[in-house]
C-alpha positions as CSV (number, residue, x, y, z in Angstrom):
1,X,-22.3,-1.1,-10.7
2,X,-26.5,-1.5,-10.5
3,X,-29.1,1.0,-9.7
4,X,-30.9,1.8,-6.4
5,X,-34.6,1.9,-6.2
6,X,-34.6,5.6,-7.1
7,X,-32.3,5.3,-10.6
8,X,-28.7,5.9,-8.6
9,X,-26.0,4.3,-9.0
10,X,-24.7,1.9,-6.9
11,X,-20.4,2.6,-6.3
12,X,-18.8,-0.7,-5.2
13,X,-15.2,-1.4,-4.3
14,X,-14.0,-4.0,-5.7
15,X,-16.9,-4.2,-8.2
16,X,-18.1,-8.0,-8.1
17,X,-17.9,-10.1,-10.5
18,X,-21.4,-11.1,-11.6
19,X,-24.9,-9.2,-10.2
20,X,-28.2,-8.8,-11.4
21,X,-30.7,-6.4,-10.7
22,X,-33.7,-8.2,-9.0
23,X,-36.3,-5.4,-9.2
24,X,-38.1,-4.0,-5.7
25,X,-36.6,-3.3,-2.8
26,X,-36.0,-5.1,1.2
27,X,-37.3,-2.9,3.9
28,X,-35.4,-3.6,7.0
29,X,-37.2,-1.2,9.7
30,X,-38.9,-4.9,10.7
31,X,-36.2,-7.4,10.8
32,X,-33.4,-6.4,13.5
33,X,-31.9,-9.7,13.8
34,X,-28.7,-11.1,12.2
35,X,-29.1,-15.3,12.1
36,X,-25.7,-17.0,12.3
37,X,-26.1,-20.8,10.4
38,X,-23.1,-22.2,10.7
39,X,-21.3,-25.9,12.6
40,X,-19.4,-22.9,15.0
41,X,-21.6,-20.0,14.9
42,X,-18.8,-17.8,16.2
43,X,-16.7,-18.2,13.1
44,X,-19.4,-15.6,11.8
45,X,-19.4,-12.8,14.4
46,X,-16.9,-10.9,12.3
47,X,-18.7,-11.4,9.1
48,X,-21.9,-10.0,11.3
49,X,-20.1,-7.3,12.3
50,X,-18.7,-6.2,9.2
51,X,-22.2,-5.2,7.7
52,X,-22.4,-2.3,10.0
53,X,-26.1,-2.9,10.8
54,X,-27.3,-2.0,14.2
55,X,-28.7,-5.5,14.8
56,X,-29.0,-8.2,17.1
57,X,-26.9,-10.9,16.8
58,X,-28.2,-14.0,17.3
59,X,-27.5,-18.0,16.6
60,X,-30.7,-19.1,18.0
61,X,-33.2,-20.7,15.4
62,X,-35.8,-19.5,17.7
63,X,-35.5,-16.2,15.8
64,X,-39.0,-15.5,13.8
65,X,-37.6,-15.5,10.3
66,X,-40.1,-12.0,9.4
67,X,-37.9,-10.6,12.0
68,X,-34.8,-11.8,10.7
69,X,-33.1,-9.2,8.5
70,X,-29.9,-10.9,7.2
71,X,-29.3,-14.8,7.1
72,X,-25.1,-15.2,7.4
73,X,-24.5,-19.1,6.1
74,X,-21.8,-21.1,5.9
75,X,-22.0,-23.9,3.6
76,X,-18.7,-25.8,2.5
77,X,-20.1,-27.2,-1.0
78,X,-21.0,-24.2,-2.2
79,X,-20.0,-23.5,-6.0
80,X,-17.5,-20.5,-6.0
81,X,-13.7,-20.0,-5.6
82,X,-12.1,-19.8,-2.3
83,X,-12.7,-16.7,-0.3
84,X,-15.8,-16.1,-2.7
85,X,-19.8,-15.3,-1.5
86,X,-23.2,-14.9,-2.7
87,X,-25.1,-12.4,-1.6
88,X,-28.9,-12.0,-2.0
89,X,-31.0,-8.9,-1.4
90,X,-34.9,-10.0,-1.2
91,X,-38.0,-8.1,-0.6
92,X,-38.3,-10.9,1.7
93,X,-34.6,-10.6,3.7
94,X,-31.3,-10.7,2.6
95,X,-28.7,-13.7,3.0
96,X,-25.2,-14.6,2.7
97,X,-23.6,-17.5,2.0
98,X,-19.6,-18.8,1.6
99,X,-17.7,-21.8,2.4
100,X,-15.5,-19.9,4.5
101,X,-15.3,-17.3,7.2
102,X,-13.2,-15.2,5.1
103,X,-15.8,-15.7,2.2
104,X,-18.9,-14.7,4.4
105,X,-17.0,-11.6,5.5
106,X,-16.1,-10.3,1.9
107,X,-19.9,-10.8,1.3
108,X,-20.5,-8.6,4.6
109,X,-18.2,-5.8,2.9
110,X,-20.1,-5.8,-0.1
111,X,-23.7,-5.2,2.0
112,X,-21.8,-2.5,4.1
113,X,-21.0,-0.7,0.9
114,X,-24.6,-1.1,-0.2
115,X,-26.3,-0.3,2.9
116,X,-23.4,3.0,3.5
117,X,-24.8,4.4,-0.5
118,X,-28.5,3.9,0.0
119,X,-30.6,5.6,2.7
120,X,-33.8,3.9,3.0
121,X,-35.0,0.4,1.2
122,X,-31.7,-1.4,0.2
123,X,-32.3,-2.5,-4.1
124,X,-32.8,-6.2,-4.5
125,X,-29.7,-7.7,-6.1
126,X,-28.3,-11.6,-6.5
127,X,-24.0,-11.2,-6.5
128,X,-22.0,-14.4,-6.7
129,X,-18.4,-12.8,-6.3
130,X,-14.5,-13.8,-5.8
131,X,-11.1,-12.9,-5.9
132,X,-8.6,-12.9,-8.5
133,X,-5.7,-13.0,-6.7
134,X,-5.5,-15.1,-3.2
135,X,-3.0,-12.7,-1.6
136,X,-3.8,-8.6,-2.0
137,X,-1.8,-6.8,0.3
138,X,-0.8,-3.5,0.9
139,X,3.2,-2.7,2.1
140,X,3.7,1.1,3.7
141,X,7.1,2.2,4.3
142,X,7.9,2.9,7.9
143,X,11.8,3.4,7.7
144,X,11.7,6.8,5.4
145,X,11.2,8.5,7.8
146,X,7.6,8.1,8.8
147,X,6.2,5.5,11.5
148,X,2.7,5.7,11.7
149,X,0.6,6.1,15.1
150,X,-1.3,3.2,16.5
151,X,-4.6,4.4,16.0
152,X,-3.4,5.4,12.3
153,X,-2.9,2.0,11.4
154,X,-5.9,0.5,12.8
155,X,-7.5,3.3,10.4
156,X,-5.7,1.7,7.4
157,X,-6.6,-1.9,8.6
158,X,-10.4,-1.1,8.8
159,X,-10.0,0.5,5.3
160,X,-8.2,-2.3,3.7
161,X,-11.3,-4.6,5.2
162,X,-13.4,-2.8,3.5
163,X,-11.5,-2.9,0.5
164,X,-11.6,-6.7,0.6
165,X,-7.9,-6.6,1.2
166,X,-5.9,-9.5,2.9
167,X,-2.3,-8.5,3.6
168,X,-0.2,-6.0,5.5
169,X,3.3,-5.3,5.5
170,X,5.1,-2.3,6.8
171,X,8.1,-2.0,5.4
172,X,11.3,-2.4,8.2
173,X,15.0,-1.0,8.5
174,X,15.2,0.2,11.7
175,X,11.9,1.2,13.4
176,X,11.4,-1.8,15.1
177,X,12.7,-1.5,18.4
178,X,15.4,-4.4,18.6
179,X,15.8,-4.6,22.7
180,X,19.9,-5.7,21.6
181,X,20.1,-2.4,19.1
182,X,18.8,0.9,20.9
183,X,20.9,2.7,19.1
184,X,19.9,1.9,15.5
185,X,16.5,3.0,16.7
186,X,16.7,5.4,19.6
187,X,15.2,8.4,17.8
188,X,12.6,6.5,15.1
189,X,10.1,5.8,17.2
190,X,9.6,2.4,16.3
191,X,7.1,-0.3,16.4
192,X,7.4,-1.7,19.8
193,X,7.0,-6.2,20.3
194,X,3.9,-5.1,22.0
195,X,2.3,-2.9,19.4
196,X,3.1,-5.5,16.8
197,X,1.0,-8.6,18.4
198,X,-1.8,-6.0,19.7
199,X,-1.6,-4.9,15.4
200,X,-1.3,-8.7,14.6
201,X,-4.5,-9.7,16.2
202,X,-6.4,-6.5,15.2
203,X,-6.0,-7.4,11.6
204,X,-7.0,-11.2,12.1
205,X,-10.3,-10.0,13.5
206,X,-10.5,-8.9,9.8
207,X,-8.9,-11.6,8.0
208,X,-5.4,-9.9,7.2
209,X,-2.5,-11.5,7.4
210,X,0.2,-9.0,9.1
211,X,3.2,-10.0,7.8
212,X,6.5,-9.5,8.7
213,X,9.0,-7.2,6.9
214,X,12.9,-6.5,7.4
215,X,15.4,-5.3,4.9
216,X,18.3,-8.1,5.4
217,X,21.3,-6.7,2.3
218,X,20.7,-3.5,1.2
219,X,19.4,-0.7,2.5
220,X,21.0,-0.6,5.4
221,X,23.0,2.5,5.9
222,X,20.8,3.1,9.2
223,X,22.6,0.2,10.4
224,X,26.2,0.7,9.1
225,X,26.6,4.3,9.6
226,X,27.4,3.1,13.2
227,X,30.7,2.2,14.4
228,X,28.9,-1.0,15.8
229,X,27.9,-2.0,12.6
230,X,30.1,-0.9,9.9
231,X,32.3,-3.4,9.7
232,X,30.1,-5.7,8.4
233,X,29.0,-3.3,5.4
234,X,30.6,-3.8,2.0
235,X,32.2,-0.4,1.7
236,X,32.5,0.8,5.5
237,X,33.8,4.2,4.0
238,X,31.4,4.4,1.2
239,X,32.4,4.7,-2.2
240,X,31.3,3.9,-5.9
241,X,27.9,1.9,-6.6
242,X,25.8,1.4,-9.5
243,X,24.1,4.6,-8.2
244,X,26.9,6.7,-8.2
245,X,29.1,7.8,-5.3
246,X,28.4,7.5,-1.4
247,X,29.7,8.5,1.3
248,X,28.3,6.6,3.7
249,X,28.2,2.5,3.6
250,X,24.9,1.2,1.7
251,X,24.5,-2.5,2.1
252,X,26.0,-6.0,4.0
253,X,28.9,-7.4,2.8
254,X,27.5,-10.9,1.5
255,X,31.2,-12.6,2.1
256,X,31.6,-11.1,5.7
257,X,31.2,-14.2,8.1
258,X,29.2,-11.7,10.7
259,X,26.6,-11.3,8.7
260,X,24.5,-14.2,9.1
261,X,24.9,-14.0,12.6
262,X,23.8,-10.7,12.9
263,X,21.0,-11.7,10.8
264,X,20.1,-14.5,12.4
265,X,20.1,-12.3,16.0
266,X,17.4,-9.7,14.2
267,X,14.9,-12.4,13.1
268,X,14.9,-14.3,16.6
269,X,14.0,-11.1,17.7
270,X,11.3,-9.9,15.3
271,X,9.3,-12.6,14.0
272,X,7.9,-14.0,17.8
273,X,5.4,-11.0,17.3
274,X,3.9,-12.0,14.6
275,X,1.8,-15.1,13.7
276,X,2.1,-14.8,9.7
277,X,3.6,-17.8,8.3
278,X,5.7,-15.4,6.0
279,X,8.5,-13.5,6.0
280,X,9.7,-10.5,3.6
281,X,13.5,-10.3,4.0
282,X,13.7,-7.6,1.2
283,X,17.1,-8.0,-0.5
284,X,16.6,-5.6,-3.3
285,X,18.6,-2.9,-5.0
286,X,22.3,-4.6,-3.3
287,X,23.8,-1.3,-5.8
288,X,27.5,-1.5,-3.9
289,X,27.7,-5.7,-4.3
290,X,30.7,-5.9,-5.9
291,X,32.1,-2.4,-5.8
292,X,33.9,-3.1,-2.2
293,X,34.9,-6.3,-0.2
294,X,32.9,-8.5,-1.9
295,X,34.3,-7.9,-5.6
296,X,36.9,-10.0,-5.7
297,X,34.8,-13.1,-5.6
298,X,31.9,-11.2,-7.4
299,X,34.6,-10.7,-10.7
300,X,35.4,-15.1,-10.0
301,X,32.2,-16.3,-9.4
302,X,30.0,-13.1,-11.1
303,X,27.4,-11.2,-8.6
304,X,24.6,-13.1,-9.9
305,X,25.9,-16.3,-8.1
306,X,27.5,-14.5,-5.3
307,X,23.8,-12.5,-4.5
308,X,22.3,-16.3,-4.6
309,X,24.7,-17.8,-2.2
310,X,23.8,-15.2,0.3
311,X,19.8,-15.4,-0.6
312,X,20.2,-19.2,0.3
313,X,21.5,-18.5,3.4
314,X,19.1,-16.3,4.5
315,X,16.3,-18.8,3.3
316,X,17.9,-21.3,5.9
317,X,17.5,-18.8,8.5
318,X,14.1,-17.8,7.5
319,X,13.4,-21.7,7.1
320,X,14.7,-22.5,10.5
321,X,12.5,-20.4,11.6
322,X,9.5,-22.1,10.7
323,X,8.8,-19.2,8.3
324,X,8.5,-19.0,4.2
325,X,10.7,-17.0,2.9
326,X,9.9,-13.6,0.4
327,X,11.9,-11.4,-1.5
328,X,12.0,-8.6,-3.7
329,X,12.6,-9.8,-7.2
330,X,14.5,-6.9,-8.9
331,X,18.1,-8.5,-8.9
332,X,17.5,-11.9,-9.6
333,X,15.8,-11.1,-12.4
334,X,19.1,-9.7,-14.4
335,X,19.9,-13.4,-13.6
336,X,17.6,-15.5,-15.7
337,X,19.6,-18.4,-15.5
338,X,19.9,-18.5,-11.7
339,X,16.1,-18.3,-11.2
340,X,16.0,-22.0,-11.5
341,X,18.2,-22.2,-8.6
342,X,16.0,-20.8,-6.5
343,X,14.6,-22.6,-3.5
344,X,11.0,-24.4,-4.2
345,X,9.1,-22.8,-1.2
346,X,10.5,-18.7,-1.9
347,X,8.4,-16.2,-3.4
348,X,9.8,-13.5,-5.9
349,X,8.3,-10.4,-5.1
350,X,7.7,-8.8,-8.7
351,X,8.1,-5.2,-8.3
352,X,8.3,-2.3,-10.9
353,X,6.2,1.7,-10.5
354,X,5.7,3.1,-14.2
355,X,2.9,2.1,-16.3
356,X,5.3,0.5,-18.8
357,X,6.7,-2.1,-16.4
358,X,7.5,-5.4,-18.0
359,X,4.8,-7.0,-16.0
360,X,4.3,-9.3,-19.0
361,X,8.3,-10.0,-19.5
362,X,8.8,-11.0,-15.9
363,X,5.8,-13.1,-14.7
364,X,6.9,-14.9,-17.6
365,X,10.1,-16.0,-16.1
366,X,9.2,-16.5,-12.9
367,X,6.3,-18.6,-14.4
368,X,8.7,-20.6,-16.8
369,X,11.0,-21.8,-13.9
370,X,7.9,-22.5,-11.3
371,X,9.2,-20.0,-8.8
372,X,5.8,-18.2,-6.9
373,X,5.5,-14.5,-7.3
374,X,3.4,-11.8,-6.5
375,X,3.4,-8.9,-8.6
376,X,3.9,-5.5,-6.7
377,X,3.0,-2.7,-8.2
378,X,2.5,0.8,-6.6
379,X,0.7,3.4,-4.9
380,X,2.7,6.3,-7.3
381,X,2.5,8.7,-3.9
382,X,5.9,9.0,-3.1
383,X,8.2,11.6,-4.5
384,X,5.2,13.5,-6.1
385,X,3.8,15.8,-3.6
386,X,-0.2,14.9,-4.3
387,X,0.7,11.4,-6.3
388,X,0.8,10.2,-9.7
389,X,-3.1,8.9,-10.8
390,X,-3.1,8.0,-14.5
391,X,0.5,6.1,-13.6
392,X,-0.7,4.2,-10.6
393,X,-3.5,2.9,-12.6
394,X,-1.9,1.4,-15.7
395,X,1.1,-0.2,-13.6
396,X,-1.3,-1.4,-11.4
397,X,-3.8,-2.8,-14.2
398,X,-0.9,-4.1,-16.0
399,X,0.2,-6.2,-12.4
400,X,-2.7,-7.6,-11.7
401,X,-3.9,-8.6,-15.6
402,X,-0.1,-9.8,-16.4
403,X,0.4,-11.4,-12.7
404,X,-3.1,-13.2,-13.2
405,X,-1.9,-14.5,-16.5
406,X,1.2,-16.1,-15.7
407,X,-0.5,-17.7,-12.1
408,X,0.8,-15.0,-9.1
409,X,0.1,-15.9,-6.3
410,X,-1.0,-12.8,-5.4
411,X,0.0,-8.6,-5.2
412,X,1.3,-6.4,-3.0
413,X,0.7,-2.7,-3.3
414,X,4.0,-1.1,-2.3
415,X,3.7,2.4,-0.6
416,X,7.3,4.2,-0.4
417,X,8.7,7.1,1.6
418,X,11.6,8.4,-0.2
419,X,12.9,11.6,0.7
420,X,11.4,11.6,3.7
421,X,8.1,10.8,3.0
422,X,6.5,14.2,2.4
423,X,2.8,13.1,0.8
424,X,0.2,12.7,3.8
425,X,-0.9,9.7,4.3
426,X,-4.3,9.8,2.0
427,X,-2.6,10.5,-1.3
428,X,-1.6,6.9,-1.2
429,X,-5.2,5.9,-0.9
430,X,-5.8,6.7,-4.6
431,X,-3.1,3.7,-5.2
432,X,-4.6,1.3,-2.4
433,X,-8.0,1.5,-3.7
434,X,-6.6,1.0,-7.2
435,X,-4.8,-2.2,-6.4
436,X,-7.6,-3.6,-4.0
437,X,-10.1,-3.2,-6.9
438,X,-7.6,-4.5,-9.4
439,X,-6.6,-7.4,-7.5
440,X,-10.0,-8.5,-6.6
441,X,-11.1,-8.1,-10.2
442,X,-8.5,-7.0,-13.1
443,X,-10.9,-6.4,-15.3
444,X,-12.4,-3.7,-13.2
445,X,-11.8,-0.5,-15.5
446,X,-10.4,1.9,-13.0
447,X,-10.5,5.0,-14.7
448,X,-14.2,5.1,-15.0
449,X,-15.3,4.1,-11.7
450,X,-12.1,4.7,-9.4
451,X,-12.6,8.4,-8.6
452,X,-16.2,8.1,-7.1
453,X,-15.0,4.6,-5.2
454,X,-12.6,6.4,-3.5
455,X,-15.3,9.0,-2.4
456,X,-17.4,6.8,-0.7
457,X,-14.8,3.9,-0.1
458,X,-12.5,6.5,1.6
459,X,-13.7,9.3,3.1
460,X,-17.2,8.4,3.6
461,X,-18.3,11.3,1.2
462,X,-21.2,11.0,-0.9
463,X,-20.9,13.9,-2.8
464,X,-18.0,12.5,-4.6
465,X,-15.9,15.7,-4.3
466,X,-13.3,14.2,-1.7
467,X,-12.3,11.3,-3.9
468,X,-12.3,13.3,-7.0
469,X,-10.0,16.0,-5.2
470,X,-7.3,13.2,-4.7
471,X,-7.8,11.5,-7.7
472,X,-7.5,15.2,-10.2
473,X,-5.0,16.1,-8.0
474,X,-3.0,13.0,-8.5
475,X,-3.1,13.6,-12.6
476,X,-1.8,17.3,-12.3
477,X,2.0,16.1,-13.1
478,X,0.5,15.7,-16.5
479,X,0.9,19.2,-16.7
480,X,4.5,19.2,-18.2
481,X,5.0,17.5,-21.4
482,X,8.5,16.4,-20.2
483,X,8.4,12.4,-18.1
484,X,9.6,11.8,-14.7
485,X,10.6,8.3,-13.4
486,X,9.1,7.8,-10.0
487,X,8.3,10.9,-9.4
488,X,6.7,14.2,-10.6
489,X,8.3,17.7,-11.9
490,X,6.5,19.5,-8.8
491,X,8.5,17.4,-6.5
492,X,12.1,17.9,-8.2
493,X,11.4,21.7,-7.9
494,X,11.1,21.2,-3.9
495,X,13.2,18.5,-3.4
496,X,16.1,17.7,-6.3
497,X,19.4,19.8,-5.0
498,X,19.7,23.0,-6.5
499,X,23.1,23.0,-8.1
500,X,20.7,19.9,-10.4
501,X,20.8,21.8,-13.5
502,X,19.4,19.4,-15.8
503,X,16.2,18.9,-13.7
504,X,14.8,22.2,-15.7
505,X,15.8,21.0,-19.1
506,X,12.5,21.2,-21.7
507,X,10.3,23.4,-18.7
508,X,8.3,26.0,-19.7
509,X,6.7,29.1,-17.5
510,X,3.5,28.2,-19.7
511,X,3.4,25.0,-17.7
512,X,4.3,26.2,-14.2
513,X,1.0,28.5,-15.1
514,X,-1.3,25.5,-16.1
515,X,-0.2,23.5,-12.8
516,X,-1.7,26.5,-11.1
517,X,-4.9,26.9,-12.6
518,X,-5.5,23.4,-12.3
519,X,-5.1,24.0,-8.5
520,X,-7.3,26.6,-8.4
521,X,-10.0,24.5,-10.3
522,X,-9.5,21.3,-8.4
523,X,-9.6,23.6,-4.8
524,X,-12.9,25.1,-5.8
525,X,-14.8,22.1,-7.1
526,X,-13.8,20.3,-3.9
527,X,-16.0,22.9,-1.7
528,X,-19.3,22.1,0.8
529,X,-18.4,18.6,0.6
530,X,-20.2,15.7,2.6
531,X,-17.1,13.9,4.0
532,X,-18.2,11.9,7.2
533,X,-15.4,9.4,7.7
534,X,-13.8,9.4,11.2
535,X,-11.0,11.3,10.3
536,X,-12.6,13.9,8.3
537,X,-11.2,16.9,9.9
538,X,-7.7,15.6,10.0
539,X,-8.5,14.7,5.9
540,X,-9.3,18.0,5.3
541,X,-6.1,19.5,7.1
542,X,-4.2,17.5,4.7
543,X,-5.6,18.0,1.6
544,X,-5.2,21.8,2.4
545,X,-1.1,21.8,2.9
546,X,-1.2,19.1,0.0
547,X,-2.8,21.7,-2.5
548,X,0.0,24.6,-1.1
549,X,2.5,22.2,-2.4
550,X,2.1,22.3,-5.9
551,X,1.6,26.5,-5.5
552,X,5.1,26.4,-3.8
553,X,6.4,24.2,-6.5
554,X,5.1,26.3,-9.0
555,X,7.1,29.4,-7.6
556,X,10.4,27.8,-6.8
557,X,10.1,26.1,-11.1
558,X,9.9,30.0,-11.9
559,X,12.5,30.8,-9.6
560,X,14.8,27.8,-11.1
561,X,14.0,29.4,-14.5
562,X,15.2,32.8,-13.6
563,X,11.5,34.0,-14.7
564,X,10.8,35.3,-11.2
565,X,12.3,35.5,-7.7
566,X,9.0,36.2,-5.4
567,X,10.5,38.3,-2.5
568,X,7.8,36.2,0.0
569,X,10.0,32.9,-1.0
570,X,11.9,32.0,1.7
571,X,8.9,33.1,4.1
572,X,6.6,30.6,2.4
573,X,9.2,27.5,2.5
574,X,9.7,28.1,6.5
575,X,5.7,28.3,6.9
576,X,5.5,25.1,4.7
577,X,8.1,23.2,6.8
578,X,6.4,24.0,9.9
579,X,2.7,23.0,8.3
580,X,4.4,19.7,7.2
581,X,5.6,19.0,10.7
582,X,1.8,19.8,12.2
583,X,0.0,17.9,9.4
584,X,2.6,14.7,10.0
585,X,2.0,14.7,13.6
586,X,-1.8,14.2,13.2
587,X,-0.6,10.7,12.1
588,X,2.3,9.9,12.9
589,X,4.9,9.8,15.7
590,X,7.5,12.3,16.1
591,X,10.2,9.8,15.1
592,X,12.1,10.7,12.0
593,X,10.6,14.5,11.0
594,X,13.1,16.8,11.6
595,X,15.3,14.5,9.0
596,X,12.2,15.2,6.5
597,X,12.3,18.5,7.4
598,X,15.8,19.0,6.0
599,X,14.9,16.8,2.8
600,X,13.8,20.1,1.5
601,X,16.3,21.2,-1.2
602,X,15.3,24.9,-1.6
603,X,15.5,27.8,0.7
């Protein structure tokens, strides 16, 4: 942070690593001209247009230099990392410089921030500034049960440019619309070929990588619960897993000859669209291996070994492909002595959502037998109603600071939809912001500078009230004394079934009436604020059914206690349903909300 010329604070997201306060202040009413210095001047137009100045653009050196208000260089030998920049703010003009495009429009980011907080003569500063991490990417869940719109996305993508941020995944079941599998995908109004190269080349023009996501193992009861399909599953009938019964089937069965096949049919179908070298096949929480066809050979050969024959598999598909290979790192990992066995060119996707992860533990072992990771931390929005704040920022601290440690090769952010992804869309930007600042620079302390960021950063508002309504409003599940694993006490209320005894065990009314003053006080500090982002209106609609949440969670905890049964009850649960059903459709596509709907456990 530095000072304006008037004393204020200057907010930036990531903060940068090194910058100075020059003293005075660059008037640009005079200088309209952006100067492009570089071997292919082009290579700079996005940097250019990053800054948000209403300038000309020009390449010409004919330009006179008092009229030239921002100097964008390129310059190869330059002393800083990789995707790193200078910028200077002068009295006498203001210039960039990086050794790559990518560099120069990180350094355009950082004078759009500056220029968005200061109205008037922008403060003289000197930032020399880099990333930690090489890869920062964000993953959103588009399979439970929520796929967003088009012009939703391009939202996110503009925000995570702004955030400095260079990957996107959306997470993949069965909303991409396989043209050999209508069924799978007939009512989740999927991500079309065509949508996914026009999204592809949106988020080159700001230097992130879209890459491709599709659960290949488990997770796939959207697949398997079809007659098509279920042969290939490892209990076609369900049965016992490591999480307990199912009745439906859960995963692949990894000894099932059609597997590959099929496999193999799904990626020369999806990965055309995208132009990411990279490939996230998934392959985490496999929780019926062993329990059904495969466990024969599972209790010869152990599931550790029989997991890895079918990961090497789908690495040869992935490889024949002309793609490298990622996966999520959460089995392999009960496997120490198999991570070795790895192949060289696969990344280990490091994932883990409480603030006592064993970041530390893990990296280690990837580290130790030279397998690349990322580390993956999360976004703490799902299964919590209006997030998890305090969480998200010490599992996401403790990625980045561990991951940087033990040589990641970068994060990604995960964003989940459990349950049918019930939490609009900017509870999650709490957690993105988080992770973009953290991965840019782990030593960024988050809880001091994170709540105003997201203000400004965010939702464009200046008084700060926006940001800090999302940020208090993820901390209020620290309202019960009693701890939740991925997820919050407000959300089990709604959402855990109600013959779920134990969910009440060590609740208190006493804390049902704190969660509802802090409601009340977080509502009416958030009032007459300044928000100005593009979506403001559709912000505001959320943050209104996100704050009746917690109300109606509050009511059905007193009403799980036998302390009160409000005769209104079932009146307010239908008119939450059908405000959940017009705030998702402001969005998102229609695809996939009725099954949400009927995630609601109480009635």
């Amino acid at each position: 942070m530095t000072s304006n010329p008037t004393g204020e604070t200057l907010i930036l997201a990531p903060e940068p690593k090194r910058m100075t306060r020059q003293g005075g202040a660059f008037d640009p009413t005079d200088a309209p001209y952006i100067r492009l210095d570089a071997p292919r001047p082009p290579d700079l137009i996005a940097a250019a247009k990053q800054t948000g100045l209403d300038w000309e653009i020009t390449a010409s050196p004919a330009v006179p230099k008092d009229e030239t208000g921002l100097v964008i260089r390129l310059n190869e030998a330059m002393d800083v990392p990789a995707e790193g920049y200078k910028l200077a703010i002068r009295q006498t003009g203001m210039e960039i410089t990086a050794s790559t495009p990518a560099g120069a429009f990180y350094g355009a980011c950082t004078l759009k921030q500056i220029a968005r907080r200061v109205d008037g003569p922008l403060p003289c500063v000197s930032i020399t500034d880099w990333p930690d991490l090489a890869n920062r990417g964000i993953m959103l869940d588009i399979s439970r049960d929520k796929v967003p719109t088009m012009q939703t996305l391009y939202r996110l993508v503009d925000l995570m440019a702004d955030w400095k941020l260079n990957q996107l995944q959306l997470y993949t079941e069965h909303t991409f619309a396989y043209l050999a599998h209508p069924i799978v995908w007939q009512d989740a109004s999927p991500m079309t070929g065509e949508q996914v190269m026009d999204l592809d080349a949106y988020c080159a023009s700001k230097f992130i990588e879209l890459v491709p996501n599709q659960n290949s193992f488990g997770h796939m009861e959207r697949w398997l619960k079809h007659d098509k399909y279920r042969p290939m599953a490892e209990q076609p009938d369900g049965g016992e897993t490591a999480w307990g019964h199912r009745s439906q089937p859960s995963g692949l069965c990894p000894v099932d000859k059609r597997g590959i096949p099929f496999l193999a049919g799904l990626y020369d179908e999806l990965l055309p669209h995208f132009t990411s070298p990279r490939f996230n096949v998934g392959l985490d929480e496999t929780v019926d291996l062993g329990y059904g066809r495969s466990k024969s050979i599972c209790e010869k050969l152990g599931a550790g070994r029989v997991y890895l024959d079918f990961l090497r598999k789908i690495h040869d598909l992935v490889s024949e492909r002309g793609r490298r290979m990622q996966f999520w790192g959460d089995i392999i990992i009960h496997y120490p002595e198999l991570i070795a066995e790895l192949p060289s060119d696969i990344t280990a996707l490091e994932w883990g959502y409480e603030f006592d992860h064993p970041f530390a533990e893990h990296c280690a072992r990837f580290a130790e037998s030279g397998v690349g990771f990322y580390v993956c931390p999360g976004a703490s929005n799902w299964n919590s109603i209006s997030g998890r704040t305090d969480n998200a920022i010490g599992n996401i601290t403790s990625a980045a600071r561990n991951g940087l440690a033990n040589g990641a090769m970068g994060m990604l952010n995960t964003s989940w939809g459990d349950f049918g992804h019930w939490d609009p869309l900017p509870v999650a930007y709490t957690g993105f912001l988080a992770g973009a600042m953290a991965a840019w620079n782990s030593k960024t302390n988050l809880s001091k500078t994170l709540a105003d960021a997201l203000s400004l950063h965010a939702f464009d508002d200046p008084s700060g009230k926006i940001g800090r309504a999302f940020y208090d409003l993820g901390n209020v599940y620290q309202c019960f004394a009693k701890r939740t694993w991925n997820g919050t006490v407000q959300w089990q209320m709604l959402f855990a079934k109600t013959d779920n005894a134990s969910i009440i065990d060590g609740l208190t009314v006493a804390e049902f009436d704190e969660l509802d003053k802090k409601i009340d006080e977080i509502e009416l500090a958030m009032k007459s604020d300044a928000m100005a982002a593009p979506d403001a209106d559709i912000v505001r609609q959320e943050l209104a059914f996100v704050i009746k949440m917690p109300r109606l969670a509050s009511a059905a905890g007193r009403l799980r206690l036998g302390a009160s049964k409000p005769r209104d009850f079932g009146e307010r649960i239908s008119a939450i349903k059908d405000e959940h059903r017009h705030v998702w459709l402001l969005r998102n596509r229609p695809g996939g909300l009725e099954d949400s709907v009927g995630m609601m456990a109480v009635r």
